[in-house]
N, C-alpha and C positions, 0 to 999 in steps of 0.2 A: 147610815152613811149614804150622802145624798148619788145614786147612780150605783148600788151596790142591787144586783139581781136576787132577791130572797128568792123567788119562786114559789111552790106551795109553803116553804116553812114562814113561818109567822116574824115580823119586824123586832118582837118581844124574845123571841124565842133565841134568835140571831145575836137580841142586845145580853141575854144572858147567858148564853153559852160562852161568849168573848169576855164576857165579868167574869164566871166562876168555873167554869171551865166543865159547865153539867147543865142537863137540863131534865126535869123529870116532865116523864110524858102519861098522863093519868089515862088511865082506862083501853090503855092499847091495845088490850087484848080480850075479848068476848070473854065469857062467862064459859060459853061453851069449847070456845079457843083453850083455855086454861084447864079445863076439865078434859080433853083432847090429851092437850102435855102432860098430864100427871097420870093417866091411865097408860100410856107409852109408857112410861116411869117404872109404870108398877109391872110394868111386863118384861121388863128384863130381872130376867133373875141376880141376888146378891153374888157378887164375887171378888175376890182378893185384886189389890192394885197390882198391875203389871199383866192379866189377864184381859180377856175381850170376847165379847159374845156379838156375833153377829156385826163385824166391823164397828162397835164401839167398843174404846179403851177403856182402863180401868186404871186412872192415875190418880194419886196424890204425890206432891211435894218433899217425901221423905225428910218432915218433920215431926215426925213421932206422934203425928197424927190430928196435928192440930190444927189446920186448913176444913178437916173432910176430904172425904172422896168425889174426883171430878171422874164424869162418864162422857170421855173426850169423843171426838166427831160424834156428836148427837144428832147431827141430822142425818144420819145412818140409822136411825132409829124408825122412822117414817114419814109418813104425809106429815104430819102434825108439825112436826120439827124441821121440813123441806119447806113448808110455808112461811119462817121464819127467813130465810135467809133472804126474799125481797119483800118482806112483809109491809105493808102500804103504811104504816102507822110512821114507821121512819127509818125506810130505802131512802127519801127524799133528805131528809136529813144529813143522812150518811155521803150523798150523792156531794151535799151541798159543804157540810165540814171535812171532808177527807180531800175534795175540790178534783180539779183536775178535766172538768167537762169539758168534750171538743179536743181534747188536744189529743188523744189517739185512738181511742173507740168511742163515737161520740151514740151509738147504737145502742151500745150496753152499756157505757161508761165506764170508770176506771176501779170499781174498787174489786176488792177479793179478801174473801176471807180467811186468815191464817189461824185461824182458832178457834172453835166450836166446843162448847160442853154444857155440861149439868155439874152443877155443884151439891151436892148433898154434906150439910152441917149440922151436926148434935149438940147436945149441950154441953158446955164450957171450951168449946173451940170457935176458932177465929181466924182470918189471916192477917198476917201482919203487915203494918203500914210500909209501904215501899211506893217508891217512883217519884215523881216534883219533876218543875222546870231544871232541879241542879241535881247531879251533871246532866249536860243536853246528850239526848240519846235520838237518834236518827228514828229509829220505829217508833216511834211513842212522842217526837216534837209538835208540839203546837206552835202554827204559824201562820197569819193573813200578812198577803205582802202583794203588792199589785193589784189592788181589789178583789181578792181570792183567799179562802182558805187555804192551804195548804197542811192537815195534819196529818202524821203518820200512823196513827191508829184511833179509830175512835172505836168505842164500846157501846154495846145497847144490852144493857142488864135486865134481863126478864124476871119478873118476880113470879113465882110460882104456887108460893102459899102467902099469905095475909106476912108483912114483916112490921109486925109493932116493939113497946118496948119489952126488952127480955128476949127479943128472936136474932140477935146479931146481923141489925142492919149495918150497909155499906158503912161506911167512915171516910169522909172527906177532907180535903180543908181549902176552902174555894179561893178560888184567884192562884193556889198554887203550882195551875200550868207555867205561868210566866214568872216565878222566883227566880231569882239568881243567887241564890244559896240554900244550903240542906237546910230543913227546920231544924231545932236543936236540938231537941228530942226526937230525931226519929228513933235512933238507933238503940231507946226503951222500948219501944213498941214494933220493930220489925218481928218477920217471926225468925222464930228457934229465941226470940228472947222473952224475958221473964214476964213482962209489962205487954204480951203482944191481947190485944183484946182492947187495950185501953183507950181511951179518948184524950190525947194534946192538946197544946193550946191551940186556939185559932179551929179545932175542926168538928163537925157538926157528923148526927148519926142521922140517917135517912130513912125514913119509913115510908112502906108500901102498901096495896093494898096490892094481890094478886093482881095479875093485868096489867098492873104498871109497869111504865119501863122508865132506867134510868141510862140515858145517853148523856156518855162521858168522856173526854178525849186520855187518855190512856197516860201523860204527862203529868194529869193530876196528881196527886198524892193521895193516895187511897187504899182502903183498906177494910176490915170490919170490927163491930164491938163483940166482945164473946159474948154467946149466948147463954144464957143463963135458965131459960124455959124449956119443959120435954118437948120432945118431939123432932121433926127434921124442917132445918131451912131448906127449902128447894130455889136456886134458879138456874136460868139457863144465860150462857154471852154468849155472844158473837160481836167476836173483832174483824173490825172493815179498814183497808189499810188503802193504799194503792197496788194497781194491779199488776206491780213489778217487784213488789214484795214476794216474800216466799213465805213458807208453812213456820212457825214456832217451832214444831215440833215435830216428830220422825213418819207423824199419819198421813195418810195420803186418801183420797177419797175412793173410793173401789169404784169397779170398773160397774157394777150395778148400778150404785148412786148414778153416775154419771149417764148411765143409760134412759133413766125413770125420767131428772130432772130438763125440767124445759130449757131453751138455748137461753133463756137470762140467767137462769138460776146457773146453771154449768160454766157459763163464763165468771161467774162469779166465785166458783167452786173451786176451779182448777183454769183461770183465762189463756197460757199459755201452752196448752196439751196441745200435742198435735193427733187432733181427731183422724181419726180413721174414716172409712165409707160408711162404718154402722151407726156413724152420729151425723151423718152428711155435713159434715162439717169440714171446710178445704183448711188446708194446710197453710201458716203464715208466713209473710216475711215482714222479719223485719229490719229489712237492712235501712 
């Protein structure tokens, strides 16, 4: 788009995210980065959903178990996982499809994250395909309109072990941010239904190696293939919204996080707290 600001992210990257509503980002993460996140992993001890060790949750879906277990606020976990939330591979990204730059913290800019975890998946589970352009849902719409992005959530999917085939990669179906109607079959493959694992027409399964990341606007229609191979799929999301959004869900980031992380990350965490003198951070308005 001739007068359209890319910035650091690439003219290619900008024309496919707008096509297919994803973009995978090869090698975002160090070797040692990745080895970093999976020893964090191993150090929290196993435990039952609905429990929490050290301000990380312990949720699944109450689907009878077929998602796996998410270990929500993960970046309560440590450094490893607090590097993540403006990790240089693509904050810029995130900065650029969620949009919003200059028009009210142009310092920190505008996003925040409403959902943080680790996914852990076994074999013969999945989740089931959910979300599209149809019905338009306000957190999750994809939209450029005044030469701007505008989306209310995008995703950055950390892949955390090697996801080839037989490991229950993502499951897409590109172009399906902007439908204006359900595909026909979803509602074989959401979950709690029998078919959820499967692959539709029109959508393609994604492979990673570790390190990769796949940045996806949350509108798309997505999901995963069941896994079929031993072992566990590890990743980690973090959804970027705008910073007048609120949390998913009931967690809240502890007064510790908040103390550790630097003033980008914290704005980003929680941007509307009203800081106290022990984060020297003044009080807003915003009338």
């Amino acid at each position: 788009m001739k007068g359209f600001d890319y910035g650091p992210v690439s003219p290619r990257e900008v024309y496919l995210f707008d096509l297919n509503g994803y973009i995978v980002l090869r090698n975002a993460l160090s070797t040692e980065e990745v080895k970093a996140l999976n020893q964090c992993i191993d150090s929290i001890p196993e435990q039952e959903p609905g429990t929490s060790y050290r301000n990380v949750h312990f949720h699944d879906y109450k689907d009878d178990g077929q998602s796996g277990l998410n270990l929500q606020q993960i970046y309560e976990a440590g450094e490893a996982f607090e590097r993540l939330i403006d990790h240089p591979a693509w904050i810029e990204h995130m900065k650029l499809f969620v949009g919003g730059q200059g028009t009210f913290d142009h310092a920190h800019g505008p996003l925040f994250i409403d959902e943080n975890f680790v996914n852990l998946r076994g074999s013969g589970k999945a989740i089931g395909m959910h979300s599209g352009g149809y019905p338009s849902i306000l957190r999750n719409q994809y939209r450029f309109h005044g030469g701007r992005f505008m989306c209310g959530q995008v995703n950055a999917l950390i892949a955390l072990t090697n996801i080839g085939p037989g490991d229950g990669g993502t499951v897409l179906v590109p172009g399906s941010h902007k439908s204006n109607f359900e595909h026909p079959d979803l509602k074989n493959v959401a979950m709690r239904s029998e078919g959820f694992g499967e692959l539709i027409e029109g959508a393609i399964e994604i492979q990673m190696a570790a390190g990769d990341v796949l940045v996806f606007v949350d509108g798309l229609c997505h999901g995963s293939a069941k896994r079929s191979n031993s072992g566990i799929r590890r990743i980690a999301v973090y959804r970027y919204g705008p910073s007048w959004g609120n949390f998913r869900h009931q967690y809240r980031p502890s007064k510790e996080l908040l103390k550790r992380l630097t003033p980008e990350r914290r704005q980003m965490v929680a941007p509307y707290t009203m800081w106290d003198s022990e984060f020297n951070q003044p009080e807003k308005s915003h009338a």
